[in-house]
N, C-alpha and C positions, 0 to 999 in steps of 0.2 A: 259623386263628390265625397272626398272622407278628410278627415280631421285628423291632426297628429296621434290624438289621444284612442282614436278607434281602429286607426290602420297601422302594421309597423313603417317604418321612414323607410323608403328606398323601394316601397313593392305598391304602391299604389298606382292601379291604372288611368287614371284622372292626371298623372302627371303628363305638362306640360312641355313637349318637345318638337321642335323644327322637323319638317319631312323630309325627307332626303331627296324629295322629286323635285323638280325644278331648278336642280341646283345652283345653276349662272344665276340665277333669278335671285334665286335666296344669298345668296353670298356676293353679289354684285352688290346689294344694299346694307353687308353686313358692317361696312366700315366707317359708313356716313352715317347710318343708325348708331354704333357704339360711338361717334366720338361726339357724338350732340353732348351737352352736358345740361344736366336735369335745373331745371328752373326753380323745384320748390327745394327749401334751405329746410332741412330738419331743424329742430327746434331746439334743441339739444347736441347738435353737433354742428360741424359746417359743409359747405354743398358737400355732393359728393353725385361725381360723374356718372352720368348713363351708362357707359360703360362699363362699371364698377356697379355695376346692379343687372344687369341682364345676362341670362343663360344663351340667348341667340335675340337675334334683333325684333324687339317689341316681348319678347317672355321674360319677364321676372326671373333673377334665378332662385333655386328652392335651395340651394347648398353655397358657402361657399370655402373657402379654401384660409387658411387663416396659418400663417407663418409666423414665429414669434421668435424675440430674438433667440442669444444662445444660454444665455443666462437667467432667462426666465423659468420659472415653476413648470409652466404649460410648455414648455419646448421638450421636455422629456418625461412628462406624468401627464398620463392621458388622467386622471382621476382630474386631477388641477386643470389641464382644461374644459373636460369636461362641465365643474364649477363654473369656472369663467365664462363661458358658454353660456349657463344659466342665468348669469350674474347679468351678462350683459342682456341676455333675451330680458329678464325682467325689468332692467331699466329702461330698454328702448320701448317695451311693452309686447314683447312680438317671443312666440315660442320657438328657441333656440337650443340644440341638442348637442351634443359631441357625437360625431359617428362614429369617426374610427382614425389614427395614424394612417398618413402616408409613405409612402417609399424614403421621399425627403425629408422627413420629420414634421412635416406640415400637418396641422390639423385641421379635419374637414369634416364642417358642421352642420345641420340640416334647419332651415327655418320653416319645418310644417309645410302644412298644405295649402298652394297656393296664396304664396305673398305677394302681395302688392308690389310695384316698383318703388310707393314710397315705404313699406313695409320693409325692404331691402334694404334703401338708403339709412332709413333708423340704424338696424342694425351695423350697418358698414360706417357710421358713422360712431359709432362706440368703439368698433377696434379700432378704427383711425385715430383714435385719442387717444389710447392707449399705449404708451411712451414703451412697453413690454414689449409689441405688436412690431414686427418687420414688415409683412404687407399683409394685405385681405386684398382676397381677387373671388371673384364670383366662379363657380364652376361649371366652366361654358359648354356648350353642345357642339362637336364638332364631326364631319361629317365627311361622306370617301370622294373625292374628288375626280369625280370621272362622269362622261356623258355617254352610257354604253346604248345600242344601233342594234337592229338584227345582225346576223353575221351570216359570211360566205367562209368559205376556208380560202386562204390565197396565200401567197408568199409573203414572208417578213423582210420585207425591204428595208425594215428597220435596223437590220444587222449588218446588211452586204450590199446597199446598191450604193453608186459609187456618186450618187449625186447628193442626197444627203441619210444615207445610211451611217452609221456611227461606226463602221470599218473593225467590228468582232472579228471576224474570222482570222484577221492578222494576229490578232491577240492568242487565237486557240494555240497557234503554235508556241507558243513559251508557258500557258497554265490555261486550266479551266477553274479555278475557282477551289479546289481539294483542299480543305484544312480548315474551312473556313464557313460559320454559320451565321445565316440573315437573320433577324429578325423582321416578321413581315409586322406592322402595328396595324390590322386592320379589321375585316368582318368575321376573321377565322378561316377554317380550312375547310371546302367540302372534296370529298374521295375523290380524285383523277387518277389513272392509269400511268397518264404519259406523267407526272410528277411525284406519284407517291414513293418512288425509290430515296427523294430525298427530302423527302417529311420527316424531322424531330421532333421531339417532343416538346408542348410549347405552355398554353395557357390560357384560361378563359380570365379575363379580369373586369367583367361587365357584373356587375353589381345590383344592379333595379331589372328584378324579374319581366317591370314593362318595355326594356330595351332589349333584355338580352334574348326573350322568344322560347328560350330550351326549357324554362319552369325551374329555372335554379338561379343561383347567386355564382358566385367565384369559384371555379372548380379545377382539376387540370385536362378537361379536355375541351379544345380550342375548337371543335368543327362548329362549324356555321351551318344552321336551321334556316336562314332565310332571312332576311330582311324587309318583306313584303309589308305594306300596310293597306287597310281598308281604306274606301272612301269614308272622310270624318276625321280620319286619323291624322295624327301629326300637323296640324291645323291645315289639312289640304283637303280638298274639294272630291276630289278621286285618287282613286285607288295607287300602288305603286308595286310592281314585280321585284322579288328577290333580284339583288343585283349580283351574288357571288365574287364580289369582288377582292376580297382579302387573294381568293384562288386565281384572278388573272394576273394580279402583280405580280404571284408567286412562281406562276410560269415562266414572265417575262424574264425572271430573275435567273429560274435551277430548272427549269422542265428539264425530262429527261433528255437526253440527245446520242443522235447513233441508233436510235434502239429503233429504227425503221415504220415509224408512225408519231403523226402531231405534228411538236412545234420542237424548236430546241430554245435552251436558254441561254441567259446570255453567260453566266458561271455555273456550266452543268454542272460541275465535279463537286459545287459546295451545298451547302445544305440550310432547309429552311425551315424556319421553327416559327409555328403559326402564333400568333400571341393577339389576343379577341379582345376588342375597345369596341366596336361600332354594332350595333344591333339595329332594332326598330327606331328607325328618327333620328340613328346618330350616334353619337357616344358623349362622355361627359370627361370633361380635363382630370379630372381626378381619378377615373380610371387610367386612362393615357400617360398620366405622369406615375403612378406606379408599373405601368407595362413596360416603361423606360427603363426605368432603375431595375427590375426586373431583370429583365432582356439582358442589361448591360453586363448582370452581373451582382448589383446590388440586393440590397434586402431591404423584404416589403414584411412585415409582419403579420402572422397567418399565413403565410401563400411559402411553401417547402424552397425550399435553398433551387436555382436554376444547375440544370446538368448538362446545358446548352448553351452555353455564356455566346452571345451575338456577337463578334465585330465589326458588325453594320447592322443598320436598322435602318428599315424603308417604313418612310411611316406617307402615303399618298392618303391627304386627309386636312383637315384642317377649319376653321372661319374667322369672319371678322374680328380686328380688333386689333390692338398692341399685343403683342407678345408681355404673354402675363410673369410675374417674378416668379410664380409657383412652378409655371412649365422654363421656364427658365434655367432653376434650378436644379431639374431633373436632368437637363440636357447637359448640363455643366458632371452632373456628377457622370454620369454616361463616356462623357470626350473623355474627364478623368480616369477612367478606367478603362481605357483606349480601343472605346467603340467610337467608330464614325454613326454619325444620324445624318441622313441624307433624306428631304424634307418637298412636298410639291409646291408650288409657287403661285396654286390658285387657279382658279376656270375664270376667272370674271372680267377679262380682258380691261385690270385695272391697275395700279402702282401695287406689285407686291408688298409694300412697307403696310398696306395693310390689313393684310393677312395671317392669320397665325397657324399655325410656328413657323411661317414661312420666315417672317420677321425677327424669329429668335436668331441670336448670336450661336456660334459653335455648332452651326449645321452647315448643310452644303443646300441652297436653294435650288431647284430645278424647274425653269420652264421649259416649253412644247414646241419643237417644229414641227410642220407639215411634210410632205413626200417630196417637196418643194426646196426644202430646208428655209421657209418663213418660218416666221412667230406665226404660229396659229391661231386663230383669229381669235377663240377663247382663252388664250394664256395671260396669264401675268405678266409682267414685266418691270422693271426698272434698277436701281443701282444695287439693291440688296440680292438681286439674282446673282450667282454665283457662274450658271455656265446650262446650254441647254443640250437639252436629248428628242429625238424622236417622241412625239404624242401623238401625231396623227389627227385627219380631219377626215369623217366618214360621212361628209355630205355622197364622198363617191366609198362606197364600202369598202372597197379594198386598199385604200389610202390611208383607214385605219390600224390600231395598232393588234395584230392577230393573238390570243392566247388563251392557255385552260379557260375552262370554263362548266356550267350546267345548264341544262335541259329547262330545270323546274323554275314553274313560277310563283311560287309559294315556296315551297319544301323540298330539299334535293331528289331529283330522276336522274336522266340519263346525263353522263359523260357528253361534253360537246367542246368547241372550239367557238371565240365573239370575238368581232371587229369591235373596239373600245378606242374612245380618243379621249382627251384629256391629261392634265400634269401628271395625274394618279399614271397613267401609262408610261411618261417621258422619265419621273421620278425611280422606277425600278431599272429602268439604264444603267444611271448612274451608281445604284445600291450594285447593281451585277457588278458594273465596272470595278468600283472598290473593293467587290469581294474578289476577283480578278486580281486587285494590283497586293492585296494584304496576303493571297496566296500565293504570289512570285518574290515577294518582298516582307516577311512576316514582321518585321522591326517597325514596319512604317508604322507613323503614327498618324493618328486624324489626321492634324495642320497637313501635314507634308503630303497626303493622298489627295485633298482638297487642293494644295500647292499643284500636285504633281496633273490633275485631273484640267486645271485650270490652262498653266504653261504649256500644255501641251494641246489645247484645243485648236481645231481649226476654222477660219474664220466662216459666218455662218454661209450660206452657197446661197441664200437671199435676203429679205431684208426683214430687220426687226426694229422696230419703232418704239420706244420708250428705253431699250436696254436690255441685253440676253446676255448679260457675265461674259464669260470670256468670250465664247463664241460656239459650236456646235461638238462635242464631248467627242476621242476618237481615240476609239480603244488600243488600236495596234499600236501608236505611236506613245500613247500612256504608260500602257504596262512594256511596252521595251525600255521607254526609261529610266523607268522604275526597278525592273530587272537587270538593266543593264547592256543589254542587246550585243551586239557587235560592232567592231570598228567601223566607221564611214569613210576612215581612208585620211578625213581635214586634218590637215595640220597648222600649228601655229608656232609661230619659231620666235627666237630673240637670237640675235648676232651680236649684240651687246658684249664684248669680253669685262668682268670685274675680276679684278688681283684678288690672291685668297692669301691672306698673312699670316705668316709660320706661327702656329702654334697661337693663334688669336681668335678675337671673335667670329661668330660666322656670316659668312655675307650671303645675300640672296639677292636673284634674278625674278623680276617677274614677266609675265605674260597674260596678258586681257583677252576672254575668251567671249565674245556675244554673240546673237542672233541667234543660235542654237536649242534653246530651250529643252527643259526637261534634264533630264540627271545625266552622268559624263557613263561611258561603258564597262562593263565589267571588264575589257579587255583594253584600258586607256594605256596607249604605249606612251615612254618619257624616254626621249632621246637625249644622251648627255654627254657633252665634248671639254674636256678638262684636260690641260697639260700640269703633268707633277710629277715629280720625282718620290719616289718612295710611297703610292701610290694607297699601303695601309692605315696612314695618317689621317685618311681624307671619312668625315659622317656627310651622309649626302642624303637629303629627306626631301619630299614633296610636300608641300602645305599646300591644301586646297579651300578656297574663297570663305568657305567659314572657319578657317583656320586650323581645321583636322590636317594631324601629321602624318603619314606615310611615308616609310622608314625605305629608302633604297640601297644603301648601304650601310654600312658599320663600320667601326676601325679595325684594324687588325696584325698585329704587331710581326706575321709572317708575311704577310703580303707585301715583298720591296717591288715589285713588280712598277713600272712607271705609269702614267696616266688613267684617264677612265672616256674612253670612247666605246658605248655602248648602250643599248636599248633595254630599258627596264617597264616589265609589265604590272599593271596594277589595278587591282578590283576598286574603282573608283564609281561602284553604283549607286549607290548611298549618297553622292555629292553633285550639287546642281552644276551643271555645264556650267555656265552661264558666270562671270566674275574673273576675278584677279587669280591667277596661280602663281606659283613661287618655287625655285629650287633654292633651296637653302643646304648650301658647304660650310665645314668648318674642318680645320687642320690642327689637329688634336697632340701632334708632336713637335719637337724642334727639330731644327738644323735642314729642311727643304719647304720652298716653298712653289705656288702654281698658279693656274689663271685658269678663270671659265669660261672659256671660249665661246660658249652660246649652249642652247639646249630645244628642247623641241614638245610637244604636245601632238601624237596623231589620234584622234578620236574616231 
C-alpha cells in the first residue's frame, strides 16, 4: 500500500484494476453496476452517480478526467488547473493533483491512493458545482474485447464462404487497401512474419508503469510485452495468459497476402500502425482518448507530431457505462479530421447503448455473427449497432475467427496463428473494409463510408434478436459502389416530352431511381433525345439527387447543326443511386426553339 506523498501518481503497484479474465463476466455487469446511483448525498455537493465515481464496476476511480469550459483559466494553463485541482482536493478534503493535458484539452487529475467511492463523490461533486467546469467523468478501465480458445489453423471463412462470409475477395479486384493507414488502439504489436511488411510506426500511450509491463511510461515504441497477470492480480482469483491481441486484429486487418504462408488480410496493401492503451488489467480512458487524437492526426502534448496520420481506427476494446463527454470528444475531433473510428459492440450478449464507446456518436458500431451468419451468442446488439461482421464462435474451433498471433504465455516466443471469437474479431472487418473503400475512393468522408458500408449490406443469412444495424457487412458490393463499378445494363427512362422556350428559362425532366442502393457508376450513361433547330443554343446538365451538377453540354455559337439525340457518359461515383435525377435544358439564344422528347438513365 503507498500514499500519494511516498509513491509518484501513476507507478504504484497497489493500484486498483479490473482483470481482463473473465470478460462476458465482467462487462456483462458493467452497465447495471455504473448506472446504480450512489445513495449517500455528499455534504457539501449534490448526489452524484455511481457511475461518475467508478473506474470499472465496484473500483473507486483514482483519476479522473475534468473538461472545462473554453473561456476558463484552466482550459489552457495547466498551472491554473493545476491550482484548482488543489483548491478543490482541499475543500472536499481528499488529495487531488493535476497530472497532465490531454489530447482534447481536458484535464486529468489524480486523487491519491486508493479513494473511496465516497472519497470520489466529494470530489466530483466540487467540479460539478463549478459553473467553469464542462464535465468531470471518472477515468474508466477499459479492456480488449475478445474471448480467445486454443487454436487450429483452418480456413478464413470469414472472407469467402458464401453463406455468411463477408464476400472480400470481390472487393480485391478494384483495391486492397494501398494509401491507406489503420490505426489498431489496442495491446500493441508483437513481431509476425506474415504482417510485419506492413507495420508503421505507431505508439506506446500507456502511462502507469503497473499496466503497461515494459518498466516505462509513454514512449514510441508500441510492442506488446504481455498482458499476463498473476493469481491475486487484478482482483481475480487466478492467473491469466498474455492474450496478444492488439496483433490478431491487426492481422485480420493487413496480414500479408500472396506471399505463400498464414492468413491474408482483409486490406493487404494498407498499413497498420500499432498504437498501445491496454496493458496488465486493461487500459484507462485517458490514455485512449489521447491514442485517438493522436492516431487521427491531432496533438497530444509531449508525445512528437504522428508521421502515420490513420484514416481509420479499429479500436475492439471497451466497458460499461454511457459514453463519457471526454471520449466523446476525442472521437468528434478524429471524424473532424477525417478519420473513420470504427468501434466493437461488446461480448456480453446485452443492449449495446450500454457499452462504451460502443454508445458513442460518430463511430461505426460493430457486432458478431457466427459461421452461420446469427448474432453470436456473445455479441451485443440493439438500435445503436450500426451493421455486423463476422466474429466467430469457437465452441467448434474452426468456426472461429483465424489470425497473427504468439506462442508465449507471459512474454513474446514463437510466431503462431489463434482461433479468437468476439466483437474484437467482427470489429477489424469493418476497419479492413473502410480501409478498402478510402483506398478506391480517397474523398470519402466518415458519414458516407458508414453511409456506404451500411446501404450496401446484405440481409443477415440468420437470425438476430435484439438488432444487427443494417444487416451483415459485404465487401464486393461496398467498395464497387463506392468506386463506382461498371454498368448493370438498368435503365430508367421518362417519355414525358417538355417545350423548351427560345431563349428562356430552363426546364427539367426528372427521373426516380430506387431499390438499388449504394453509389450510381463511374460509367452512368444519360441518354438524351431533343428536337431543335440550331442545336448550339441548347446548355444540357444532369443534376443528381443531391443536387450536384454535371455539365453534358455547353452552348456554342458554331454548332447550327439540328437536334441532340445521343448518349453521354459520366463519372457519377460519388452520387448515391438511389433518388430523384433531373436533365435540366436551357436555350440560350433567340429566333429557334425545341422540345425534349424524353431521356434515359442506364446504370
Amino acid at each position: 500500500m503507498h500514499t500519494s506523498s511516498s509513491s509518484p501518481r501513476g507507478s504504484s503497484p497497489g493500484r486498483k484494476l479490473i482483470s481482463v479474465a473473465a470478460l462476458s463476466v465482467a462487462l456483462l455487469t458493467a452497465a447495471s453496476a455504473q448506472a446504480a446511483v450512489a445513495q449517500d448525498t455528499p455534504s457539501d455537493g449534490p448526489a452524484v452517480p455511481t457511475a461518475r465515481t467508478e473506474a470499472a464496476p465496484g473500483t473507486p476511480a483514482e483519476r479522473l478526467i475534468v473538461g472545462y469550459k473554453s473561456g476558463a483559466a484552466e482550459a489552457k494553463s495547466d498551472k491554473a488547473a493545476a491550482a484548482d485541482a488543489a483548491a478543490k482536493g482541499e475543500k472536499a478534503g481528499e488529495d487531488v493533483g493535476f497530472r497532465r493535458r490531454l489530447g482534447t484539452g481536458a484535464a486529468l487529475v489524480d486523487l491519491g491512493a486508493k479513494p473511496t467511492a465516497a472519497d470520489v463523490a466529494d470530489v466530483v461533486a466540487e467540479y460539478r458545482a463549478d459553473p467553469q467546469v464542462a464535465y468531470v467523468v471518472p477515468d474508466r478501465l477499459n479492456k480488449p474485447l475478445a474471448t480467445p480458445n486454443d487454436t487450429e489453423y483452418g480456413k478464413q471463412w470469414d472472407l469467402f464462404e458464401s453463406t455468411a462470409g463477408m464476400r472480400v475477395p470481390g472487393a480485391w479486384d478494384l483495391t486492397t487497401g494501398s494509401g491507406v493507414t489503420v490505426a489498431v488502439i489496442d495491446t500493441g504489436y508483437v513481431t509476425h512474419s506474415d504482417l510485419a511488411a506492413n507495420i508503421v510506426g505507431g505508439y506506446d500511450f500507456i502511462s502507469d508503469t503497473a499496466v503497461s509491463v515494459d518498466g516505462n511510461g509513454r514512449d514510441s515504441n508500441p510492442a506488446d510485452p504481455g498482458d499476463w497477470y498473476a493469481a491475486g492480480e487484478c482482483g481475480q482469483a487466478t492467473g491469466g495468459s498474455s492474450s496478444w491481441h492488439g496483433t490478431h486484429v491487426a492481422g485480420t486487418i493487413a496480414a500479408a497476402t500472396n506471399n505463400g504462408k498464414g492468413v491474408a488480410g482483409i486490406a493487404y496493401g494498407a498499413k497498420i500502425s500499432p498504437v498501445r492503451v491496454l496493458g496488465k488489467c486493461g487500459g484507462y480512458d485517458s490514455d485512449i482518448i489521447d491514442a485517438i487524437t493522436w492516431a487521427s492526426g491531432g496533438t497530444v502534448s509531449g508525445v512528437p507530431a504522428n508521421s502515420n496520420v490513420a484514416k481509420v481506427i479499429n479500436m475492439s476494446l471497451g466497458g460499461g457505462g454511457a459514453c463519457s463527454t471526454a471520449t466523446q470528444s476525442a472521437i468528434n475531433g478524429a471524424v473532424g479530421r477525417g478519420t473513420t473510428v470504427v468501434v466493437a459492440a461488446g461480448n456480453e450478449n446485452q443492449n449495446a447503448a450500454n457499452s462504451s464507446p460502443a454508445n458513442c456518436g460518430n463511430v461505426i458500431t460493430v457486432a458478431a455473427t457466427d459461421r452461420s451468419g446469427n448474432r453470436a451468442s456473445y455479441s451485443n446488439y440493439g438500435t445503436i449497432v450500426d451493421i455486423a461482421a463476422p466474429g466467430g464462435e469457437t465452441a467448434t474451433a474452426a468456426n472461429g475467427i483465424l489470425s497473427t498471433l504468439n506462442s508465449g504465455t507471459r512474454t513474446p516466443s514463437t510466431e503462431n496463428y489463434a482461433y479468437y471469437q468476439g466483437t474484437s474479431m467482427a470489429t477489424p472487418h469493418i476497419a479492413g473494409l473502410a480501409a478498402l473503400m478510402k483506398s478506391a475512393a480517397p474523398d470519402l468522408t466518415p458519414d458516407r463510408i458508414e453511409s456506404a458500408i451500411k446501404s450496401n449490406a446484405r440481409a443477415l443469412p440468420g437470425t438476430c434478436s435484439g438488432g444487427c444495424g443494417a444487416g451483415l457487412a459485404d465487401a464486393a458490393k461496398t467498395v464497387q459502389a463506392v468506386k463506382g463499378g461498371t454498368s448493370t445494363g438498368s435503365t430508367y427512362s421518362s417519355t414525358t416530352a417538355v417545350a423548351i422556350p427560345d431563349n428562356g428559362s430552363a426546364i427539367e425532366s426528372p427521373i426516380t431511381v430506387s431499390g438499388r442502393g449504394g453509389n450510381a457508376p463511374s460509367a452512368l450513361q444519360v441518354g438524351v433525345d431533343i428536337t431543335h433547330t440550331y442545336r448550339g443554343d441548347l446548355v444540357v446538365d444532369l443534376v443528381a439527387p443531391d443536387g450536384s451538377v454535371y455539365r453534358l453540354k455547353s452552348a456554342s455559337g458554331s454548332d447550327s447543326a439540328d437536334d441532340v439525340d445521343t448518349t453521354y457518359t459520366v463519372n457519377a461515383s460519388g452520387e448515391t443511386a438511389d433518388g430523384t435525377w433531373r436533365l435540366r435544358v436551357q436555350d440560350t439564344a433567340s429566333y429557334d426553339t425545341g422540345r425534349l422528347n424524353g431521356w434515359q438513365l442506364t446504370f
